[in-house]
Backbone bond lengths (Angstrom), bond angles and torsions (degrees), N, CA, C in turn:
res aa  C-N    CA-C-N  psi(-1)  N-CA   C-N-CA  omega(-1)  CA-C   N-CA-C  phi
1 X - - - 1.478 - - 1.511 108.81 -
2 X 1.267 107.34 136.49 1.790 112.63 159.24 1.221 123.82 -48.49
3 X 1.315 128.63 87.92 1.523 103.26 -174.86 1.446 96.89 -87.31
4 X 0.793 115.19 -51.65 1.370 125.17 -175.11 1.904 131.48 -24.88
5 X 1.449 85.24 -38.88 2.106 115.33 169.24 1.400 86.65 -74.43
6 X 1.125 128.37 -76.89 1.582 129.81 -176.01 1.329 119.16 -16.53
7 X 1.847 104.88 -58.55 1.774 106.21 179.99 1.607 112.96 -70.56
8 X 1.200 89.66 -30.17 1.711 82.81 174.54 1.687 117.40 -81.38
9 X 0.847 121.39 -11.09 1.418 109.51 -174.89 2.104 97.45 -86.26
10 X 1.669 107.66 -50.72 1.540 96.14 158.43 1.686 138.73 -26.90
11 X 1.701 88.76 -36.61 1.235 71.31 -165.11 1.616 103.60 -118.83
12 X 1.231 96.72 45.03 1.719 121.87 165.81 1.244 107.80 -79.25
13 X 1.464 100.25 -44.14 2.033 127.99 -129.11 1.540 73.98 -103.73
14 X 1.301 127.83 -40.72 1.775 105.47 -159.41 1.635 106.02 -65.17
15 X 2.121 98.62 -30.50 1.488 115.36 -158.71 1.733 108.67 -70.45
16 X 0.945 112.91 -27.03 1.389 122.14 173.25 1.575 104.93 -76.45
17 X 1.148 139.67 -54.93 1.218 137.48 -149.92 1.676 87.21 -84.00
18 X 0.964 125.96 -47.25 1.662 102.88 168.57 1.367 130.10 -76.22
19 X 1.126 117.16 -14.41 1.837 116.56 166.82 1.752 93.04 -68.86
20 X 1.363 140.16 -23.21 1.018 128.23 -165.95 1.459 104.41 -108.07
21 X 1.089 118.37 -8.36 1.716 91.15 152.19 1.396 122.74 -124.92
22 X 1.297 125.52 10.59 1.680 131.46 133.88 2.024 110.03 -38.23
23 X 1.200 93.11 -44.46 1.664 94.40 -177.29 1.593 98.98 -76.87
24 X 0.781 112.80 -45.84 1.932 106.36 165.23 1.179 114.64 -40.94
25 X 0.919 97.39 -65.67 1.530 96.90 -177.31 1.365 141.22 -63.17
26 X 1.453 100.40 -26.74 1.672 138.26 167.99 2.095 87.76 -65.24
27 X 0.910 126.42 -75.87 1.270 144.11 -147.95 1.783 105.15 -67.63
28 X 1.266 118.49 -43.21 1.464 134.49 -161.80 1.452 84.99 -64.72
29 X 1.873 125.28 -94.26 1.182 121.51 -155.37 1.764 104.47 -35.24
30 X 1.413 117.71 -78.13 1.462 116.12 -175.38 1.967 120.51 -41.93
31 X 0.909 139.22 -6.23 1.216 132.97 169.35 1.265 102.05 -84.56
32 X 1.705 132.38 -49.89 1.559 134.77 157.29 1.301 132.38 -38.99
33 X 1.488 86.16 -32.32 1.821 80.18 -176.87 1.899 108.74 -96.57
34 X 1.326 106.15 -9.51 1.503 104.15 -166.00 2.035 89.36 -140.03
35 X 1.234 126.02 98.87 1.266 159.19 179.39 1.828 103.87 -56.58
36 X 0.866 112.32 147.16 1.458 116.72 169.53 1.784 120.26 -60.56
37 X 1.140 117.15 101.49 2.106 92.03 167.90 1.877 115.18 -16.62
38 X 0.773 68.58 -44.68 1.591 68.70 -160.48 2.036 114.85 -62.41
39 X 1.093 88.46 -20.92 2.076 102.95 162.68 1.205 129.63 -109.69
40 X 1.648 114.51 0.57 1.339 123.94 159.28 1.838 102.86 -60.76
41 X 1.629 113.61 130.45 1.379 122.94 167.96 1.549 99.38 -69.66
42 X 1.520 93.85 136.51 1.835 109.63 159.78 1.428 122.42 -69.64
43 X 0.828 124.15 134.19 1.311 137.54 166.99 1.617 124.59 -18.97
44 X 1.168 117.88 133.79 1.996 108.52 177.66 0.691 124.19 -72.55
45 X 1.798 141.20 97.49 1.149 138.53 167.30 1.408 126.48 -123.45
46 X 1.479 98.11 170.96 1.727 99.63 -164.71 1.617 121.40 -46.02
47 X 0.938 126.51 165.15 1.074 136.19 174.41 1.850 133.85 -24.70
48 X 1.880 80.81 -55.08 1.557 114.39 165.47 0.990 109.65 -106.57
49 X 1.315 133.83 19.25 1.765 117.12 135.07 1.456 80.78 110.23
50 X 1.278 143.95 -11.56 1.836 134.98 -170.69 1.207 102.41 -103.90
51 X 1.180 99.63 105.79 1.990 112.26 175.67 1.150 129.31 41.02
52 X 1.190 138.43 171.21 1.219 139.39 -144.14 1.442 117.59 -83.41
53 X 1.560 114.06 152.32 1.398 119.56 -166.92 1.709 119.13 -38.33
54 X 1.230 121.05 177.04 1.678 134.31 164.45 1.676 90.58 -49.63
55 X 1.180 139.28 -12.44 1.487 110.20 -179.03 1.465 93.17 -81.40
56 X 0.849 130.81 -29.89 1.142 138.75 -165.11 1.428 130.16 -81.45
57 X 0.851 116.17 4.47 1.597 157.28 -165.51 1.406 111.02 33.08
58 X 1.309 107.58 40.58 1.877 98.36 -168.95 2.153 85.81 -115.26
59 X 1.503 86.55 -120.91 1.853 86.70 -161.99 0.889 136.15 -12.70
60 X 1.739 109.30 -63.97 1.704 100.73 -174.00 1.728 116.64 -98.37
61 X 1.258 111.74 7.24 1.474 117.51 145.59 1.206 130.95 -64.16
62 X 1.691 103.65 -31.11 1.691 96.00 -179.37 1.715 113.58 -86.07
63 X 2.151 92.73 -23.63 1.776 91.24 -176.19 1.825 102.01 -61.67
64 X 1.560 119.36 -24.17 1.212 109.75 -155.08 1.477 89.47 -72.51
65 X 1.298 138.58 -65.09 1.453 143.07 157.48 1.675 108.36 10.86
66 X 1.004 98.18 -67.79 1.640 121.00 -159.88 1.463 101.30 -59.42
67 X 1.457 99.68 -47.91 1.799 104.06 -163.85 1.381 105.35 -79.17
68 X 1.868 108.03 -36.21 1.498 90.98 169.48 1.543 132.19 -59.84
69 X 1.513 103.45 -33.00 1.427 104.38 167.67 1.473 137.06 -38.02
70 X 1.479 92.65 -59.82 1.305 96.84 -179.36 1.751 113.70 -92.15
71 X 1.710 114.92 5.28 1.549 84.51 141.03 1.321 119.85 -133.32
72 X 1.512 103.46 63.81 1.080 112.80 140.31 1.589 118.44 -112.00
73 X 1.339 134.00 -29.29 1.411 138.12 138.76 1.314 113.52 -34.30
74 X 1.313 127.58 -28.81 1.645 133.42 170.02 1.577 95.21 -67.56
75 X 1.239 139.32 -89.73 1.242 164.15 176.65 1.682 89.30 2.23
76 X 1.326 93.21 -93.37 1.867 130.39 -174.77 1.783 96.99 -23.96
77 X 1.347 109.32 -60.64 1.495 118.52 -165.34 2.045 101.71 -70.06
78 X 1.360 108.62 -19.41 1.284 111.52 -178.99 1.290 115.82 -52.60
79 X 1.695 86.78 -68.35 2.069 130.64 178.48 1.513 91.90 -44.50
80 X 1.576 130.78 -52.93 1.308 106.51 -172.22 1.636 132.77 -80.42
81 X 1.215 92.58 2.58 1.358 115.78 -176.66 1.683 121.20 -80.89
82 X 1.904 95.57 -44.65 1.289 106.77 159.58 1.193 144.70 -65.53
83 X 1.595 99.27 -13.02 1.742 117.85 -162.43 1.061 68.08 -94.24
84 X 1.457 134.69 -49.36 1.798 109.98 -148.62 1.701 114.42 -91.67
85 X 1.347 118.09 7.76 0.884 89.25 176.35 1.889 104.40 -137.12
86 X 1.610 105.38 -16.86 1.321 112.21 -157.92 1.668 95.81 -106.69
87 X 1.763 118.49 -72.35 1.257 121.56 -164.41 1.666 95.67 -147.79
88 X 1.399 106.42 112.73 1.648 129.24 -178.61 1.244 120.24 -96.17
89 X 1.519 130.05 81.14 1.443 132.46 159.49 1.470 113.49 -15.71
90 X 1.713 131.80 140.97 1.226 140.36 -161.72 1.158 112.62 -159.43
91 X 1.340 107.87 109.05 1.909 100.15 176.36 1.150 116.88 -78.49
92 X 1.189 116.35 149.55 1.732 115.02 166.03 1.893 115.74 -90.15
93 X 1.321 105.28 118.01 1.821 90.27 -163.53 1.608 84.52 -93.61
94 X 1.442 129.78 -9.37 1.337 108.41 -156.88 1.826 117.69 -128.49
95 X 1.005 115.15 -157.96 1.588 99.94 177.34 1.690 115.45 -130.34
96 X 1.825 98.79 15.05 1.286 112.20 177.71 1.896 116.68 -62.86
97 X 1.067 123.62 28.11 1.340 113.31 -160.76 1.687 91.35 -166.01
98 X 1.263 112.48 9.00 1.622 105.51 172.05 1.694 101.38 -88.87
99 X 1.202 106.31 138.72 1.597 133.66 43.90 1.812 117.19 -97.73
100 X 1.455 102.38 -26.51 1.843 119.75 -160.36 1.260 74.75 -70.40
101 X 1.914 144.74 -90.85 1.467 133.81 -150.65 1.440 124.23 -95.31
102 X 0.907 138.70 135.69 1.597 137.67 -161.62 1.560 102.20 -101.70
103 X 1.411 126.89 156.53 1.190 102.81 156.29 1.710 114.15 -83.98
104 X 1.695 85.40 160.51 1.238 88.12 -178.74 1.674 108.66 110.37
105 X 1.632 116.33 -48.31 1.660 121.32 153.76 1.800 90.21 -5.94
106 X 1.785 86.21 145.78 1.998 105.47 119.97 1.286 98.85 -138.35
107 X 1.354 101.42 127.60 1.220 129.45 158.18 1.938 120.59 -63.68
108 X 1.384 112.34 141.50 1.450 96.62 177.44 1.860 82.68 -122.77
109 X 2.061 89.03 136.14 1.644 92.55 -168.79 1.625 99.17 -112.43
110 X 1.103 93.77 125.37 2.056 95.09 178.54 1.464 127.36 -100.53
111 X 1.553 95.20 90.42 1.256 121.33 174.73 1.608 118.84 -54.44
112 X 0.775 139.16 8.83 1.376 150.02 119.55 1.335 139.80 -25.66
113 X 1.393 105.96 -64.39 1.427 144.72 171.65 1.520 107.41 -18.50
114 X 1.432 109.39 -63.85 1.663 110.37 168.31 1.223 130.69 -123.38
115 X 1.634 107.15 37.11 1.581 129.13 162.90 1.769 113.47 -58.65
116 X 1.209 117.42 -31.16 1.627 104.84 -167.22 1.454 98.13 -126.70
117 X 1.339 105.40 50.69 1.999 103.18 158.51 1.624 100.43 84.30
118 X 1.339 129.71 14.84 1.596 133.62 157.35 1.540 104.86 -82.38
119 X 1.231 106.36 131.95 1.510 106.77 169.52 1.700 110.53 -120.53
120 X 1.261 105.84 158.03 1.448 107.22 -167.76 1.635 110.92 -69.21
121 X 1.359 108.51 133.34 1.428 119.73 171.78 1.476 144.16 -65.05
122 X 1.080 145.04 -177.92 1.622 130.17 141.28 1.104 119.39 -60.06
123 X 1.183 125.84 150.10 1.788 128.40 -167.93 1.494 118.46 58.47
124 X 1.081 122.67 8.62 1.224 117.54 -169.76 1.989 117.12 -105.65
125 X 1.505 109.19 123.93 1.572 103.74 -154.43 1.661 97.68 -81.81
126 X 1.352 93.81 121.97 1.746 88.08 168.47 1.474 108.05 -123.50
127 X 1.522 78.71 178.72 2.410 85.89 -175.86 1.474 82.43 -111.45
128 X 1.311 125.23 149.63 1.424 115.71 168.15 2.069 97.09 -148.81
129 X 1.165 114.42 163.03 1.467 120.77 172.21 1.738 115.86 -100.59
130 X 1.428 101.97 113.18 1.341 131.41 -147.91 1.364 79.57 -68.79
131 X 1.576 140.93 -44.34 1.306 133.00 -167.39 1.083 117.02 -8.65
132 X 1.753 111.78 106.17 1.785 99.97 177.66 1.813 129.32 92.27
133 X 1.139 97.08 -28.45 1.240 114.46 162.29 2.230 130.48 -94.93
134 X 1.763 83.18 -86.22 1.556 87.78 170.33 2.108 103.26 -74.17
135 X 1.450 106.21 -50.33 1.473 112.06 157.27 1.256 150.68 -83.54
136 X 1.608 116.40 98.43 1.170 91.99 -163.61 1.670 123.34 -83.81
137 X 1.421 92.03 -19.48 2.010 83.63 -175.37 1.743 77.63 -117.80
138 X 1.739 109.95 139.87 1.771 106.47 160.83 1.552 105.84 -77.85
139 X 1.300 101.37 170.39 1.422 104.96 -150.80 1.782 91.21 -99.53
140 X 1.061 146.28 153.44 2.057 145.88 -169.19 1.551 92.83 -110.11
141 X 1.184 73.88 145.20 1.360 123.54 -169.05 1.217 153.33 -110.02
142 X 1.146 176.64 126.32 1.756 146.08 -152.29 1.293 80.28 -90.99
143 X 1.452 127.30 152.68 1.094 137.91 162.40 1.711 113.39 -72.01
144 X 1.247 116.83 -45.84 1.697 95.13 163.75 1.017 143.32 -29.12
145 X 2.005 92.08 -68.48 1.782 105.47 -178.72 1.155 113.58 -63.00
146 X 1.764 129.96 -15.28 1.312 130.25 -169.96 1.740 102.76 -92.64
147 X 1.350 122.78 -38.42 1.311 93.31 162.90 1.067 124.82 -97.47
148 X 1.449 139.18 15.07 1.417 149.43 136.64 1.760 111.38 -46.43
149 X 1.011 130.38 -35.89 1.625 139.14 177.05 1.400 100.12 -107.55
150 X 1.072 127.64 -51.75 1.886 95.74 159.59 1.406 138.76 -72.24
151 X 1.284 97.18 27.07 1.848 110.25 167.48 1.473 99.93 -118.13
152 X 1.402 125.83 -37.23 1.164 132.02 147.67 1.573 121.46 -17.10
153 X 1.203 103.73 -80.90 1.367 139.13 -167.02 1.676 100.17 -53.73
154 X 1.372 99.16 -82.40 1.517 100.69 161.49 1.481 140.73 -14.13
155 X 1.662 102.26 -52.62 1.556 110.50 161.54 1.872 115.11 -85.88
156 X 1.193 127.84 -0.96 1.382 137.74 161.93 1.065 95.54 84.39
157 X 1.350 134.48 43.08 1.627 138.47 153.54 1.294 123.92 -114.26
158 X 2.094 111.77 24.09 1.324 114.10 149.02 1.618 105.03 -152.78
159 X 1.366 112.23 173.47 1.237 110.68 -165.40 1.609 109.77 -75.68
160 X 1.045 116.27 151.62 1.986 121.56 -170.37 1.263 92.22 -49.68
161 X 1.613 99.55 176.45 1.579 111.63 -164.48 1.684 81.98 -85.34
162 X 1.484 140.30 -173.97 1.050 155.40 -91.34 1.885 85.19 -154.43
163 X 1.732 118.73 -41.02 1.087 115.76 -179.14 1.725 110.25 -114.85
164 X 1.187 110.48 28.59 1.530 101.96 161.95 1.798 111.54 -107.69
165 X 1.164 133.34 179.43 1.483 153.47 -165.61 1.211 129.75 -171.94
166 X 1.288 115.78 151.43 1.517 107.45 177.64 1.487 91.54 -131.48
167 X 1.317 120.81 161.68 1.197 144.53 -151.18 1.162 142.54 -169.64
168 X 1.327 135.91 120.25 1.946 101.14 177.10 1.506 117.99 -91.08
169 X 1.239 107.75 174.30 1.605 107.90 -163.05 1.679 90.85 -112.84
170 X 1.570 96.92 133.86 1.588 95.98 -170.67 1.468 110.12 -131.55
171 X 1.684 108.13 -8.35 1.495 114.99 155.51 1.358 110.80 -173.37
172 X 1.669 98.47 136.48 1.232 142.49 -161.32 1.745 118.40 -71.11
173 X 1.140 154.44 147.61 1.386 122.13 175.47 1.362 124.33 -53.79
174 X 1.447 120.58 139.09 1.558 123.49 179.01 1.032 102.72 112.96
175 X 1.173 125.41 -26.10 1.717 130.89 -158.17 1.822 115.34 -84.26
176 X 1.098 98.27 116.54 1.810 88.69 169.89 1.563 114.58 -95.97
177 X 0.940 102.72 141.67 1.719 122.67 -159.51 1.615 114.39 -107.26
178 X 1.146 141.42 83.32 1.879 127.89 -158.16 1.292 87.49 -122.44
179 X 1.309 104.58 126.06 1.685 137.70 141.47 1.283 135.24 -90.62
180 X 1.261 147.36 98.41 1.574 105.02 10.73 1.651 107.07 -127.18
181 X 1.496 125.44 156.56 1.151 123.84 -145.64 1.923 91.42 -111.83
182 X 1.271 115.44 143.76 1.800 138.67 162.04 1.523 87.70 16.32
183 X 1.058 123.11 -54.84 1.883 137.13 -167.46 1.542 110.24 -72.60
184 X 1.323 112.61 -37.93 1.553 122.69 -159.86 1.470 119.09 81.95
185 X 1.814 113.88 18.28 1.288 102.54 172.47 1.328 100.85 -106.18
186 X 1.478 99.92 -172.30 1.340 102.40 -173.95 1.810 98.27 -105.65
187 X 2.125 101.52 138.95 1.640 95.02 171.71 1.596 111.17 -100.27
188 X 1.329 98.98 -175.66 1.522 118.63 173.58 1.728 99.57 -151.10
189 X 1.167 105.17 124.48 1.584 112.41 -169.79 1.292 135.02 34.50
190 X 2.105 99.95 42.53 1.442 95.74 169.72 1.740 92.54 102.39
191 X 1.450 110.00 -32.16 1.802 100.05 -154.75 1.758 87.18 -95.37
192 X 1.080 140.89 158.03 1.799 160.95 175.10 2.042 92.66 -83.89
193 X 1.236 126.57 122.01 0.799 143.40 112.98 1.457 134.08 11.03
194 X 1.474 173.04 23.37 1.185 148.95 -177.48 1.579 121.27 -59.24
195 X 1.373 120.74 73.06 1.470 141.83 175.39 1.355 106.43 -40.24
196 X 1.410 160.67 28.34 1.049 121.41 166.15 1.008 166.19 -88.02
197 X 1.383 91.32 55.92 2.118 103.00 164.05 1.370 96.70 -128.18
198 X 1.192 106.84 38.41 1.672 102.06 148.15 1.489 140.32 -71.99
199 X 0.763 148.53 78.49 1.467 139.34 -165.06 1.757 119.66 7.76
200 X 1.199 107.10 125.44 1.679 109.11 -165.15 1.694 87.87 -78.04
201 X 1.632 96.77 138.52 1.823 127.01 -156.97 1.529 126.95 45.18
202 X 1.367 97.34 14.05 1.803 96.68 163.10 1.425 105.47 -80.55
203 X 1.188 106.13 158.10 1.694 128.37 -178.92 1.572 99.12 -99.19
204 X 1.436 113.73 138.08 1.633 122.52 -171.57 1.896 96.47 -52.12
205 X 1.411 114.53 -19.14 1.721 106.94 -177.64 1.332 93.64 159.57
206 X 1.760 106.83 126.43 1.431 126.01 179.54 1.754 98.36 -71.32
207 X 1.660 118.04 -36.97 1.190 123.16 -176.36 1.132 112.77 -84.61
208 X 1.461 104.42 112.90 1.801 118.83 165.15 1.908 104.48 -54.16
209 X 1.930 100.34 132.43 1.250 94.74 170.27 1.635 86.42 -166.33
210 X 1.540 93.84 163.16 1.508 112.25 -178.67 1.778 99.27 -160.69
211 X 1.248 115.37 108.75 1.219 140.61 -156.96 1.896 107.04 -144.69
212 X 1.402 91.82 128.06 1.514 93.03 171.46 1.932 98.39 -105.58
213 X 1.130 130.81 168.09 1.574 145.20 -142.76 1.285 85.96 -127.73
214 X 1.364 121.06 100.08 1.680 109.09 158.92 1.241 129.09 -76.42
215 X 1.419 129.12 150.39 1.423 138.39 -132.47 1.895 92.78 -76.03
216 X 0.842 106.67 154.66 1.603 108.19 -177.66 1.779 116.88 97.40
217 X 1.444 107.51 -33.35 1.061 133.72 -154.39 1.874 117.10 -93.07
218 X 1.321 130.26 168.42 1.049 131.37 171.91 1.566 124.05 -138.09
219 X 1.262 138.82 139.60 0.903 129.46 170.86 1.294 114.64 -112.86
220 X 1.419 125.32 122.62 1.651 143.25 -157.50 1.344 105.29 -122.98
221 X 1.519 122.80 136.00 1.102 128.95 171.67 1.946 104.88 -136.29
222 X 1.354 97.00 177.91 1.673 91.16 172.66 1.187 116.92 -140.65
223 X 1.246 126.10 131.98 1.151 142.15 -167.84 1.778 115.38 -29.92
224 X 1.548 116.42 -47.21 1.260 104.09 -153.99 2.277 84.39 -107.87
225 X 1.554 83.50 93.80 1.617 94.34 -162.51 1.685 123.51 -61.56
226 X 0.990 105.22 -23.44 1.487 118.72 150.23 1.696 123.45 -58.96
227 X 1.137 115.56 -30.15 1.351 127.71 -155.01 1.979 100.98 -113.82
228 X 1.299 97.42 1.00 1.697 89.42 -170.41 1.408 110.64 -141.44
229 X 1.502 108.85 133.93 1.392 130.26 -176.19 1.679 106.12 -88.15
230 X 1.425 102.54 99.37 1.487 87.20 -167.70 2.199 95.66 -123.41
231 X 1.452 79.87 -121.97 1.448 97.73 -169.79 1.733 120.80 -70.46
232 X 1.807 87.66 -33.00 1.372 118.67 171.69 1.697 119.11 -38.89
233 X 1.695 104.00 -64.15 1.168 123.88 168.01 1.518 129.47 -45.71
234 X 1.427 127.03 -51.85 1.128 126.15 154.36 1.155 144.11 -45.27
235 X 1.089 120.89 -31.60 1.710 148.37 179.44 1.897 104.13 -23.07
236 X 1.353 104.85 -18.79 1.632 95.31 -178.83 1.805 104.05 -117.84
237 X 1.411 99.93 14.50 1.881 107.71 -176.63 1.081 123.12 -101.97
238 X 1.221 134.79 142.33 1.619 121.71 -174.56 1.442 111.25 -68.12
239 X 1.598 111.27 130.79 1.607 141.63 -160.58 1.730 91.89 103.32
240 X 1.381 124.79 -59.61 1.523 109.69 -175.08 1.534 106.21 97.36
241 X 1.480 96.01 31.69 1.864 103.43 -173.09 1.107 138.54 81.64
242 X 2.240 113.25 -9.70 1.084 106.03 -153.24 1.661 93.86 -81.45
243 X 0.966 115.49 -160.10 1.646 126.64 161.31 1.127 131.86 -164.75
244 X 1.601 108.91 129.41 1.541 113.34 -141.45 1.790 113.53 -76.65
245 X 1.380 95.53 135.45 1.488 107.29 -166.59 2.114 92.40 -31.20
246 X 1.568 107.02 -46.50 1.497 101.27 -164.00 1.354 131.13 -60.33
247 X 1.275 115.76 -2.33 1.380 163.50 -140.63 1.524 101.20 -98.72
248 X 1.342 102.30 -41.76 1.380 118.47 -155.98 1.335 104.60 -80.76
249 X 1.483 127.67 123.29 1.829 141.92 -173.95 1.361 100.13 -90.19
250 X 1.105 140.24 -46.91 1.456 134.41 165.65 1.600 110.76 172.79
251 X 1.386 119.79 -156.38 1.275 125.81 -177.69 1.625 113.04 -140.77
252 X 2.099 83.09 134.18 1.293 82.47 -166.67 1.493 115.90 -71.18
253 X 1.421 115.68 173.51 1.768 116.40 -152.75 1.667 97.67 -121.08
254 X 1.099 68.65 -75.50 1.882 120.58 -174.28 1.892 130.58 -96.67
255 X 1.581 104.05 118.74 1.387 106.99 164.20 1.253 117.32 -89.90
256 X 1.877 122.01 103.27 1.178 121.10 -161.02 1.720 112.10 -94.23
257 X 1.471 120.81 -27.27 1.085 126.58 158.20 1.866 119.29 -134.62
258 X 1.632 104.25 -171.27 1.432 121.50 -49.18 1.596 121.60 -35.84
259 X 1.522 117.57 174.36 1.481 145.86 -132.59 2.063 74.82 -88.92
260 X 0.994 130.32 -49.49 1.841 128.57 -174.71 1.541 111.06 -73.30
261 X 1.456 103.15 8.00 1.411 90.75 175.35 1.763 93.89 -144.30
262 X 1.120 127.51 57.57 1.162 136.92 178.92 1.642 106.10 -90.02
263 X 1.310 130.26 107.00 1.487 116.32 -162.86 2.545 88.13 -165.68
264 X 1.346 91.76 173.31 1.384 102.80 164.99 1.371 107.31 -86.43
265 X 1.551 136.43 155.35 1.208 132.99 147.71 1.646 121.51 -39.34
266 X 0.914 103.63 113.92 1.844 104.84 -178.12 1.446 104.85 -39.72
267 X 1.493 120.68 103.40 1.374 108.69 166.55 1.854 125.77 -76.77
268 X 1.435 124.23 150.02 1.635 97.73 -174.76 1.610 100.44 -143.34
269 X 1.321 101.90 149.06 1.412 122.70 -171.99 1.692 106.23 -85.42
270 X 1.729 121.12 6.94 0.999 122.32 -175.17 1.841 110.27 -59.83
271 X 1.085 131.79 8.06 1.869 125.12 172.39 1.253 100.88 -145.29
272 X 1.493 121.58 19.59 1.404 121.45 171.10 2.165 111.27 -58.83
273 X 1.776 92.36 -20.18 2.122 91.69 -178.80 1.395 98.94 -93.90
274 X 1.427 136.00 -9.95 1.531 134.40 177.24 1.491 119.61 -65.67
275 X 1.246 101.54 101.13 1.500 95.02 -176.79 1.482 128.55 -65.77
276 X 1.171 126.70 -156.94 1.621 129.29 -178.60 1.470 104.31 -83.03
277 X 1.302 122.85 156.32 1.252 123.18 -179.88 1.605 115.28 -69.60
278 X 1.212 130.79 121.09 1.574 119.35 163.46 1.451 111.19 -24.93
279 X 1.917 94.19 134.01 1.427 101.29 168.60 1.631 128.06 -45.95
280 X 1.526 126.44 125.54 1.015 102.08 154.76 1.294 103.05 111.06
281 X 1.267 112.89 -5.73 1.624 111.38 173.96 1.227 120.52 -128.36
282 X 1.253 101.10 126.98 1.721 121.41 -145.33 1.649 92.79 -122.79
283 X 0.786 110.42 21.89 1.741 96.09 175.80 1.617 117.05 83.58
């Protein structure tokens, strides 16, 4: 036998098997310490791929921006939608209507109220547009700032335009109205009055009057009777104070602010004994 081919071919086989794991070993640390491209993580970026995340204050900081914007421009355009057509926030700038409104109230006015063939009652507080009546010419305006404050106004974060009012309604068309009667109250068809939400020590009206309500029409006064420019005042102006049922913006409901005076408008049974007006008299 060859032994001799034998030792040499061994010791071929040993020489290879150690060049091959020197290269192991050579090879192991450096593949660990230095990773393939291809398993390095990418970088953090936005959503849509444009620069770096919300930490970063770019993409989805600005979409959040954006979306709040527009719903809050959603919101705003809602609110004006509701005031104008359903239920209209109303400040009170004045103190003609105390004890029931304070200044300072918002009133919420429900334009509703005499949308489907209801017409406004006795005792009943409405906002109405004096145009023509308590006002006769409206007063001009820049057209900006005026519909800049009637979007205002609308949401009850400025004072009413210059020709609206609130008021109570104290006779209806047909109705004759006398101030002040044998008693010192005020009647409505003959019957006396018991007012009380009149202002505590006002007189039902310093101004003597006796007025019949022509049909269409309203006659409005305000509670704190000393304190209010109402129907009274006009009496020598063309209309004569009344104010036309169409006139009428709605009725107040609701005391919506402040949060300690959150309540309904006091409703009152004070002309619940006044009967209907005699046939036939139209003013």
């Amino acid at each position: 036998m060859d032994t001799e081919a034998q030792h040499t071919e061994r010791d071929r086989s040993s020489g290879e098997t150690e060049e091959r794991s020197r290269s192991a070993r050579m090879s192991g640390p450096r593949s660990a310490a230095a990773p393939s491209p291809e398993a390095a993580p990418a970088p953090d970026t936005a959503p849509g791929g444009d620069g770096p995340d919300a930490t970063g204050g770019r993409g989805p900081f600005r979409l959040s921006w954006r979306r709040t914007g527009l719903v809050g421009a959603a919101c705003v355009v809602f609110l004006l939608l509701l005031s104008h057509f359903v239920l209209q926030p109303f400040l009170i700038p004045s103190g003609s209507m105390e004890p029931t409104l304070q200044v300072g109230d918002r009133i919420l006015v429900n334009k509703l109220a005499y949308r489907f063939g209801d017409a406004p009652e006795r005792g009943d507080v409405v906002v109405f547009d004096g145009t023509g009546s308590f006002v006769q010419e409206p007063p001009r305006e820049n057209p900006v700032t005026g519909l800049l404050h009637g979007a205002a106004a609308a949401l009850g974060l400025a004072e009413p335009d210059e020709t609206d009012f609130v008021k109570r309604v104290v006779g209806v068309g047909g109705d004759r109205v006398v101030c002040c009667g044998k008693d010192g109250r005020l009647t409505v068809n003959g019957v006396p009055v018991d007012e009380w939400y009149v202002h505590l020590g006002d007189a039902p009206s310093k101004v003597p009057f006796d007025i019949v309500v022509p049909q269409g029409t309203l006659w409005v006064m305000g509670d704190h009777r000393s304190q209010s420019s109402d129907s009274r005042d006009h009496l020598g102006q063309p209309g004569g104070g009344m104010v036309p049922v169409d006139r009428v913006i709605g009725r107040a409901d609701w005391i919506g602010w402040p949060f300690g005076r959150w309540s309904v408008v006091p409703p009152t049974a004070a002309f619940d004994a006044v009967p209907a007006p005699a046939a036939g008299r139209h003013g």
